[in-house]
C-alpha positions in Angstrom: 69.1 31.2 145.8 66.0 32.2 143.7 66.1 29.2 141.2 62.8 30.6 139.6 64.8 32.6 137.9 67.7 30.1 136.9 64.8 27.6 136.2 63.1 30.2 133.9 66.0 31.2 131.7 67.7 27.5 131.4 63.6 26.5 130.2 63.2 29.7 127.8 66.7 28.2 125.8 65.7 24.4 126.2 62.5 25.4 124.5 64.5 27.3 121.6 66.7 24.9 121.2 64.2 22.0 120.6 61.9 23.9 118.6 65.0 24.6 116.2 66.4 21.1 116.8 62.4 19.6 115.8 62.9 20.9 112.2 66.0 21.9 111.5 69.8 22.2 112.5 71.4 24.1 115.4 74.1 24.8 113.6 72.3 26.9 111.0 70.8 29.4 114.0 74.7 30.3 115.0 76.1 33.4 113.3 79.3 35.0 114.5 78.8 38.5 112.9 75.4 38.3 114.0 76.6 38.0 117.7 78.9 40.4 117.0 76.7 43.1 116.2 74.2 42.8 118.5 75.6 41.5 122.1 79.0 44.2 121.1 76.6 46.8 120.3 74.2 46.3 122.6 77.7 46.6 125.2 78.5 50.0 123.9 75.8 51.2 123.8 75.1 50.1 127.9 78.6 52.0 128.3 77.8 55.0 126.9 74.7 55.2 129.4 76.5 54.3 131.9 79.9 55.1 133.8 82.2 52.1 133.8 81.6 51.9 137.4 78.1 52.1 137.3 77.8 49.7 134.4 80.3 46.8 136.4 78.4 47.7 140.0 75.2 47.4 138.0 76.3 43.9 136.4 76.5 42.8 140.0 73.5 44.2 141.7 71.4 42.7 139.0 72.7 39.2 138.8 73.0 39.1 142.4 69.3 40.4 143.6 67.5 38.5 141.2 69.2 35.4 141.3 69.5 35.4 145.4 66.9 35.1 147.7 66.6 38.5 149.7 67.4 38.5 153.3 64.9 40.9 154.3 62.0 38.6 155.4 59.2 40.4 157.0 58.2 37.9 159.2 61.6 37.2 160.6 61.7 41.4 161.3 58.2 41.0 162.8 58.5 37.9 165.2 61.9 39.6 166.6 60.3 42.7 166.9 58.3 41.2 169.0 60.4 39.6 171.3 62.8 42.5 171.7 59.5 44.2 172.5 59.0 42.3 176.0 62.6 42.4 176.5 62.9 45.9 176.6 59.4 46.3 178.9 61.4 43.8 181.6 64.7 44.7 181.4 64.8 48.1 179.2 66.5 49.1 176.1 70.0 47.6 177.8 68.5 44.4 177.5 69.2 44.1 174.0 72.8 44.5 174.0 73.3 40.7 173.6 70.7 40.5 170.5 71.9 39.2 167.4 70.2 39.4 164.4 70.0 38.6 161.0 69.2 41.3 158.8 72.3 44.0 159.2 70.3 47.2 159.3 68.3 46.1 162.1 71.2 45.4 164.3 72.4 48.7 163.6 69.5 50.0 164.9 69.1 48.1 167.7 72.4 48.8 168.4 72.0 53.1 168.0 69.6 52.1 170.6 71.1 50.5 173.1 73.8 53.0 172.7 71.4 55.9 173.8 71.5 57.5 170.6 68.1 60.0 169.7 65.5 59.1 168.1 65.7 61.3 165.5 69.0 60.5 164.7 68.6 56.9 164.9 65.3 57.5 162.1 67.4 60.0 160.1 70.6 57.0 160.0 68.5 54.0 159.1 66.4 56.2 156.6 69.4 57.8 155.0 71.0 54.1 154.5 68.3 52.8 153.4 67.6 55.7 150.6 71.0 54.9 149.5 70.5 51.1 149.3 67.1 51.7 147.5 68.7 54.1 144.9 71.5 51.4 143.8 69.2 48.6 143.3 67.2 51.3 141.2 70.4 51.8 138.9 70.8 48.0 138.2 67.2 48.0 137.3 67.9 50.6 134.9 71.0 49.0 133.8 69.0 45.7 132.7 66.1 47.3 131.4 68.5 49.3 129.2 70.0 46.4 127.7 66.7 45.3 126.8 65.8 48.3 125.4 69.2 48.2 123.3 69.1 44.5 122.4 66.3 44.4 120.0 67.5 47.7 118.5 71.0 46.2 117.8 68.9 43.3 116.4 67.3 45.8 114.1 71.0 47.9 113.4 72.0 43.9 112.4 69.1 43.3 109.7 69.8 47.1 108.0 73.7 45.8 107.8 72.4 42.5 106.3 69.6 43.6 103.7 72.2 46.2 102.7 74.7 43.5 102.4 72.1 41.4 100.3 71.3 44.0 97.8 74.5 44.9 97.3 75.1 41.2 96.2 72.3 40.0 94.2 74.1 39.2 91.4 76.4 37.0 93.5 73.8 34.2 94.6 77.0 32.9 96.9 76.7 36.0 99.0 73.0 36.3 99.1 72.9 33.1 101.5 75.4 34.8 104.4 74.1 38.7 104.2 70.1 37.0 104.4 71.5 35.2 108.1 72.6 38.3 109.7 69.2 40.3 108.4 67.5 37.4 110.4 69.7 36.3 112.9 70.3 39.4 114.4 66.8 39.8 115.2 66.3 37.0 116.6 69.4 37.7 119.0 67.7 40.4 119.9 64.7 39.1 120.6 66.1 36.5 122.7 68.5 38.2 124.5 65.8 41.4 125.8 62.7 39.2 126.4 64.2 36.0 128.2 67.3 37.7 130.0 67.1 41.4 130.4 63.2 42.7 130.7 62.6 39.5 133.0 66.0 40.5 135.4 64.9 44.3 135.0 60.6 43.3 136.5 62.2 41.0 139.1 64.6 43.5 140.3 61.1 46.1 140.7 59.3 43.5 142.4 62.1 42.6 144.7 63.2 46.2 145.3 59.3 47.0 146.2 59.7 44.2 148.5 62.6 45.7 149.9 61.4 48.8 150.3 58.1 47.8 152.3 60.9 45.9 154.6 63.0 49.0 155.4 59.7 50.4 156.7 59.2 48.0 158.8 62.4 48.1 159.9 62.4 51.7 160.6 59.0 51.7 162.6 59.9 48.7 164.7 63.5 49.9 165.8 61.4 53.7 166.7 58.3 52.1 168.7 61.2 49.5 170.6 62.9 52.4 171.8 60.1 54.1 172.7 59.0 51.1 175.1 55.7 49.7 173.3 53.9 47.3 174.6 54.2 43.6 172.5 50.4 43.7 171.7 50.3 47.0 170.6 53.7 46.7 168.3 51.9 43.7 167.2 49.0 45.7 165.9 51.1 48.8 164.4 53.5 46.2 162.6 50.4 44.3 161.0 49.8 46.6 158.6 53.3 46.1 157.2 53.1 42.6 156.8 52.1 41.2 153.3 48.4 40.3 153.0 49.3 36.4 153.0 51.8 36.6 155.6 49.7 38.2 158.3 49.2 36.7 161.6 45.6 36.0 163.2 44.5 37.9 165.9 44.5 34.9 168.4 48.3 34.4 167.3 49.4 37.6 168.0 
């Protein structure tokens, strides 16, 4: 589990609340017309971006990738690499028939492999998978960077209603008090809502997809220069470059 990002949203709210809670009441920061407008509006609006399957697989991907730690560690692809390297230069690609392995698109490589299947078509298999994986992370980046585009508009939509409200009243003083809440409140929904939830989910979902994506080529290159029979040192040098900066190893490791 990432529990930066659980850590991060449950400290954005503690920090709202007591700053409310230091000079004034909680209570008064609640508005149920205010909710209304913007967290309903801010639904339909998603929906009408989005198909209803798109918008409930989008829900998922986004909760899911950024709140879980990814799978795809590049140093966990680059160590087994490795040692499926000298396996195959002993014992050949047959060798790794009894190799299991973690991350699922590897083994399926491995495993078009050891099943004798062309390179090409092994490269065109993993690539095609991985485009598709790649493109439906995209759309629940979209998804939550929508809403945070919407939120603070709905915010907005929700301060028109209640100014109108207001000036419609201002010879009811009893009214004034209510319309003035949603003209604020809204906003601040808004606010809220795009800036601590769905722009942060939305940048962690790019990060994480970039991430992913530097993975999948590292996937890809070690499963084509396995089958090919490279030697250990010299798949150590190819899949260097892949590694992140901080994670590479040193020369006298390799």
């Amino acid at each position: 589990m990432d529990i930066a990002t659980i850590i991060g949203i449950v400290a954005g709210l503690v920090v709202i609340v007591i700053s409310i809670m230091l000079d004034g009441d909680l209570g008064s920061f609640l508005n149920a017309p205010g909710m209304a407008i913007v967290f309903g509006g801010t639904v339909a609006a998603t929906l009408v971006k989005f198909p209803m399957k798109d918008f409930i697989q989008s829900l998922k991907i986004g909760f899911s990738v950024a709140i879980k730690n990814s799978k795809n560690d590049p140093n966990y692809i680059y160590d087994k690499s490795l040692e499926m390297a000298g396996l195959v230069r002993t014992g050949g690609l047959l060798a790794l028939e009894s190799v299991q392995l973690e991350n699922e698109l590897f083994q399926r490589g491995i495993g078009m492999c050891t099943d004798g299947h062309n390179l090409d078509v092994i490269r065109a298999t993993i690539d095609r998978e991985v485009i598709v994986t790649i493109e439906t992370q995209e759309m629940g980046e979209n998804f939550w960077r929508g809403i945070g585009d919407a939120g603070p508009a709905w915010g907005m939509i929700g301060t028109l209603i209640g100014l109108v409200q207001m000036l419609a009243n201002l010879d009811d003083p009893a009214a004034i008090g209510p319309a003035m809440a949603i003209a604020m409140l809204t906003t601040f929904y808004g606010a809220v809502m795009a800036n601590l939830v769905a722009i942060p989910l939305a940048d962690k979902l790019a990060i994480k997809i970039d991430a992913d994506r530097r993975v999948h080529d590292l996937i890809v290159e070690s499963i084509v220069q396995i089958q090919q029979n490279t030697s250990p040192t010299a798949l150590a040098e190819i899949l260097s470059a892949f590694l992140p900066s901080g994670s590479k190893p040193a020369k006298d490791e390799e």
